[in-house]
C-alpha positions, 0 to 999 in steps of 0.5 A: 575218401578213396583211401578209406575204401582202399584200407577197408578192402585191404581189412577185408581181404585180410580177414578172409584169408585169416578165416579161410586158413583158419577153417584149412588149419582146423581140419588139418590138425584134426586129420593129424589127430585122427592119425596120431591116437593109434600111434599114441596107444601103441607106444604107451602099451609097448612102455607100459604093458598096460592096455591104454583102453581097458588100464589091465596089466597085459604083456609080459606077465600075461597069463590069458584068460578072464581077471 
């Protein structure tokens, strides 16, 4: 009986630890994400010449002005 208790509690114990690290991980990665985007969008207008948001040819053969 005692061992029953024993791994029950060792269950336990191991599933708060999955859970609180999970919940650690989850805004962690989220943080990174929120950080990695204007990286993102930088990099592919510097390969592209293409704005990411609006998709219009800007750059190098930009000419200014509206259209």
């Amino acid at each position: 009986m005692l061992y029953g208790y024993i791994i029950i509690l060792c269950l336990i114990m191991v599933l708060l630890g999955y859970a609180t690290g999970r919940r650690i991980g989850i805004k962690e990665g989220f943080q990174k994400g929120l950080c990695q985007v204007p990286l993102d969008l930088k990099l592919e207008y510097f390969e592209t010449s293409k704005c990411p948001i609006c998709t219009k040819e800007q750059g190098k053969n930009y000419k200014g002005g509206k259209g």
